[in-house]
C-alpha positions as CSV (number, residue, x, y, z in Angstrom):
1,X,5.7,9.5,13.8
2,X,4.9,10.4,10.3
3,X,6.4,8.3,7.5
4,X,7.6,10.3,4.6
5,X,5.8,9.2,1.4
6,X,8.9,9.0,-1.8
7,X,6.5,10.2,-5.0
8,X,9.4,11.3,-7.0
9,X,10.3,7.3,-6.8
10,X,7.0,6.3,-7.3
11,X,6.7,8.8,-10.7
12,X,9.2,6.8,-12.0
13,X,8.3,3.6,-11.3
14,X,4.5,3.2,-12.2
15,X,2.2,5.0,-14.0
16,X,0.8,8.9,-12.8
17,X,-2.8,7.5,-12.7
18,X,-1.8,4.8,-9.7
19,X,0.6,7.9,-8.7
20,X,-2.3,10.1,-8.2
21,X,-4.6,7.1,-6.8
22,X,-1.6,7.2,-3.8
23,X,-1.7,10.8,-3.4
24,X,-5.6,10.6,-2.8
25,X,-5.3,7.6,-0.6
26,X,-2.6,9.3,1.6
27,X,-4.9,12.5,1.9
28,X,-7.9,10.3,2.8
29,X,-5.8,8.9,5.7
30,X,-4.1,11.7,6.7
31,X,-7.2,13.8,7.1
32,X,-9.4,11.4,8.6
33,X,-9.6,12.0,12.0
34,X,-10.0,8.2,12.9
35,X,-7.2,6.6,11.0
36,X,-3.7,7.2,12.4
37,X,-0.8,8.7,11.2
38,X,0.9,6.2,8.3
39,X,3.0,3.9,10.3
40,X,4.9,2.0,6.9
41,X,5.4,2.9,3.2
42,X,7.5,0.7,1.5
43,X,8.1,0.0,-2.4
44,X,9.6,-3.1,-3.6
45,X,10.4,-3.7,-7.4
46,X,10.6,-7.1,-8.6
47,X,11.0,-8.9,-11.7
48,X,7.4,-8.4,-12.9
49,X,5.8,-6.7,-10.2
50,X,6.1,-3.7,-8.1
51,X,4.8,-3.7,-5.1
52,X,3.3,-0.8,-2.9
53,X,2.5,-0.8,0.6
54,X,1.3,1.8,3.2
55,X,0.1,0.8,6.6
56,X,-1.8,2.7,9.5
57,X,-2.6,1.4,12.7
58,X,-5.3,-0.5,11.4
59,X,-5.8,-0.5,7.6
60,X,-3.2,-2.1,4.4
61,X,-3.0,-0.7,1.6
62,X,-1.5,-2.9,-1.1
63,X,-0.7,-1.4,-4.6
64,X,0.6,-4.1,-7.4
65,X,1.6,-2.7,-10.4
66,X,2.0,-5.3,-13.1
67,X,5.3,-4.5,-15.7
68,X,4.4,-6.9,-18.4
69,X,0.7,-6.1,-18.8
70,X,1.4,-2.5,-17.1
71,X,-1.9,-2.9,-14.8
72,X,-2.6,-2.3,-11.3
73,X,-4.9,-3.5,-8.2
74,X,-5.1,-1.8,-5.6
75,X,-6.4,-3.8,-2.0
76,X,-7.3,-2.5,1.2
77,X,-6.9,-5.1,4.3
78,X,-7.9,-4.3,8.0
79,X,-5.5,-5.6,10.9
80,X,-8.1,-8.4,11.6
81,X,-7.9,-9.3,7.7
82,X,-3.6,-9.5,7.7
83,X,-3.8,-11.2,11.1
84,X,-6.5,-13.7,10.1
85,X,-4.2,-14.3,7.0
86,X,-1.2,-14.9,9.2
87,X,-2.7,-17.3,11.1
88,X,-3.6,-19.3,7.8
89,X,-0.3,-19.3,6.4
90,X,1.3,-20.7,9.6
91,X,-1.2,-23.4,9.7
92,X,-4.7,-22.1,11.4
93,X,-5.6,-22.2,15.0
């Protein structure tokens, strides 16, 4: 199922550099042969922060744009990172 990416949203949210760093990203996956099809996007604007997220079946991509200093970081997590991270956060094995 292919997830419908919202850059008209995103254009108006953060800045057209990170806008264009998505666009890359979502070619780079889309074309590569051995990533899947993006499973999640999801946008979530908070106080001081918004907060991008696309998801395949095995890689995270996390964009935080940062309103007050108007920065960004962009991370990439594998499954085994986000599962290794849940396990922390609910108190390790």
């Amino acid at each position: 199922m292919e997830v419908e990416i919202d850059y008209k949203t995103l254009e108006k949210l953060v800045p057209s550099d990170l806008v264009e760093k998505i666009k890359e990203q979502v070619d780079y996956i889309t074309e590569d042969p051995y990533l899947s099809d993006i499973q999640k996007f999801e946008i979530q604007d908070w106080e001081n922060y918004i907060m991008i997220g696309i998801s395949t079946i095995s890689l995270i991509y996390v964009y935080q744009y940062n309103k007050r200093y108007k920065e960004y970081d962009i991370k990439r997590l594998s499954i085994a990172d986000y599962w290794f991270i849940k396990d922390m956060l609910e108190g390790g094995k």
